[in-house]
C-alpha positions, 0 to 999 in steps of 0.5 A, a space after each residue: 273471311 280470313 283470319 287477319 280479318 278477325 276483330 281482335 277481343 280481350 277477356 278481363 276477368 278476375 276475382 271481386 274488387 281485384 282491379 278489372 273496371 279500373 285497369 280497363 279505365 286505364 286501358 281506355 283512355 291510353 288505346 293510342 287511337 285504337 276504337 274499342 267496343 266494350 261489353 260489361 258483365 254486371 253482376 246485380 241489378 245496377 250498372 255500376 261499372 259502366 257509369 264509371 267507365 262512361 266517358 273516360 275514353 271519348 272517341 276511343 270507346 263512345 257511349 253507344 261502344 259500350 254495352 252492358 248485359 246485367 242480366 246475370 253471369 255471362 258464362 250462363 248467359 252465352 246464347 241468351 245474351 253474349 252471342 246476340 250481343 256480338 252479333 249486333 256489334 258484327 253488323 254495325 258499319 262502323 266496326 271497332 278496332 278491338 272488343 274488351 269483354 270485362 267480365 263479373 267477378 263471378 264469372 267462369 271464363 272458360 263458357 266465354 272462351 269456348 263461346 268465341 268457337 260458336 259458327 255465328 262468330 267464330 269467322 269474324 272475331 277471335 280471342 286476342 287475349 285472356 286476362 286475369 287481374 289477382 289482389 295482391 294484398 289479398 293474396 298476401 294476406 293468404 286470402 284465395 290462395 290455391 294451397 291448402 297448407 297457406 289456407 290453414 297458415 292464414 286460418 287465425 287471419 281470415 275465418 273464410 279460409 278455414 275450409 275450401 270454399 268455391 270462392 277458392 275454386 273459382 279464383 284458381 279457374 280464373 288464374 288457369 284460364 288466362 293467357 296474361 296474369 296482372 297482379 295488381 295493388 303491387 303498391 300495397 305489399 312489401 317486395 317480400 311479400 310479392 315475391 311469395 305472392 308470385 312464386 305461390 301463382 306460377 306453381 298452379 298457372 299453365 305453361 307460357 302464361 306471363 305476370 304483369 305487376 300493376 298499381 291502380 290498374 295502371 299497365 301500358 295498353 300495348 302491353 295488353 292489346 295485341 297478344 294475338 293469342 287465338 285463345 279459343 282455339 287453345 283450350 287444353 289446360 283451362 278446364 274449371 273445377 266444375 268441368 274437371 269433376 262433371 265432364 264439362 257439364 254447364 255450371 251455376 251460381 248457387 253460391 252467390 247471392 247480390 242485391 241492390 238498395 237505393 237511399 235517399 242523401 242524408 248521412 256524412 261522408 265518414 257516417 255513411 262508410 263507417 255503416 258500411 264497415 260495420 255491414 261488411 263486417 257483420 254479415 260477412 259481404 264479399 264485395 259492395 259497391 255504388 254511389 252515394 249522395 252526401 249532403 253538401 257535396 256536388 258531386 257523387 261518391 264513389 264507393 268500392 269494397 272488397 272485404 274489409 276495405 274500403 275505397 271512396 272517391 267523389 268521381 264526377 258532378 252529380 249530371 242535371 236532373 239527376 237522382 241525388 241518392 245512394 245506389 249500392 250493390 251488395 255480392 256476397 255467398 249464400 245465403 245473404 242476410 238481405 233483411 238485416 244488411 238493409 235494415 243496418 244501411 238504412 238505419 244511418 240514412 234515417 238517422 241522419 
């Protein structure tokens, strides 16, 4: 099989709550007539990400396009999970167009990008792109930031930057693995301020690799389909920290912590992410996401967090014979406090 022949794939990673579900609900529903299979890396034990981007692109991405694998960080699960994945999608008859891998917010993409050079795979698909989504209201506020002399300026702002963490770590292997930097929630920081943000990202991208500044993940498809990047056979630079100090040893995710609790509907709206804030706060949860019931309402809440803010939006009708309940995913370092988060989100539903 030659070359021209390869399904073209596109790798979106980036950190937690930076934009990558929304850019590739976008994405999808402006292929301009491009069928696009999907494969979901959920972090946790619900499939959050898929119930949103269920739909939105019709024929584009079918419900049977899109796969998710739940069973923990694809850069660990390249043989148990991605390979077979990619396998099965390879014999189907009706072949997609182009494959969009939306990765975990915890995921290295350098083991995936390696993964596309596996014999089972590499004659029949090739990296058409790697894409990393970066916060721009993050990064402004000195959150992730690759420098230690703009960690120690942030220090008074954010107590999580008083030392290097692996959060740092990994943000900074995100931005060198990728071909295509979309700097997302331009909307959000003063020109100024975006200015410094992408003056501060060039010092540690690798040669060639372009920025794309977004609002709510809203990029032209064209724009990110197509690179035709072959990246898998252009590894040198994209090493992740972990690789750098141990030879290319395979790494582990002993930093993380998720889990997953179900409530039952009962508190209001404004209650319920009022809880929620207090949570975050309190016990220092990186990332929270799900759906919520709310009494009255027909249809459910959306709810994604990341740090101390907090999106929520009614994103659809609650579907017949559905489960009218709250499902949240809590990702946080470890250890979690899981007890005492559970305890504080289940005290306003039985109050209620």
């Amino acid at each position: 099989m030659t070359a021209i022949a390869k399904i073209p794939t596109t790798v979106i990673t980036g950190f937690l709550g930076a934009g990558k579900t929304t850019l590739v609900r976008h994405l999808l529903a402006h292929a301009k007539g491009k069928r696009i299979a999907l494969i979901i890396n959920e972090f946790g034990d619900i499939g959050v990400d898929k119930d949103v981007l269920a739909g939105c692109g019709d024929e584009t991405c079918r419900e049977e396009d899109m796969i998710e694998l739940a069973n923990g960080c694809i850069c660990c699960t390249v043989a148990d999970d991605f390979i077979p994945t990619m396998k099965a999608l390879l014999a189907r008859p009706d072949r997609p167009d182009h494959i969009v891998i939306e990765t975990s917010g915890l995921a290295l993409p350098q083991p995936l990008i390696r993964a596309f050079n596996w014999p089972e795979i590499k004659t029949e698909v090739t990296i058409d792109g790697v894409v990393t989504v970066a916060d721009a209201a993050a990064l402004a506020e000195g959150r992730f930031a690759a420098n230690e002399a703009a960690v120690d300026a942030q220090r008074k702002l954010d107590e999580m930057l008083d030392h290097e963490t692996p959060l740092g770590e990994l943000f900074e292997d995100q931005m060198v693995a990728a071909d295509m930097i979309v700097l997302n929630k331009t909307d959000l920081v003063d020109a100024d301020a975006l200015e410094a943000v992408e003056a501060e990202l060039k010092r540690h991208m690798r040669k060639g690799t372009s920025i794309i500044r977004a609002a709510n993940g809203h990029v032209d498809a064209m724009a990110l389909l197509g690179l035709g990047m072959g990246s898998e056979d252009d590894l040198e630079g994209r090493e992740s920290h972990h690789e750098l100090e141990h030879d290319g040893e395979p790494h582990e995710h002993d930093d993380f912590d998720s889990f997953s609790v179900t409530l039952p509907s009962g508190p209001a709206r404004d209650q319920l992410l009022d809880t929620i804030a207090q949570a975050i706060a309190t016990h220092d949860i990186l990332r929270l996401k799900g759906f919520a019931a709310i009494p009255g309402a027909n249809a459910r809440l959306a709810i994604q967090a990341v740090g101390p803010r907090i999106n929520a939006y009614f994103d659809r009708a609650w579907k017949d014979g559905e489960a009218r309940e709250t499902r949240l995913v809590v990702i946080g370092e470890t250890p979690l406090a899981r007890q005492a988060i559970e305890a504080s989100l289940r005290s306003v539903a039985q109050a209620a």
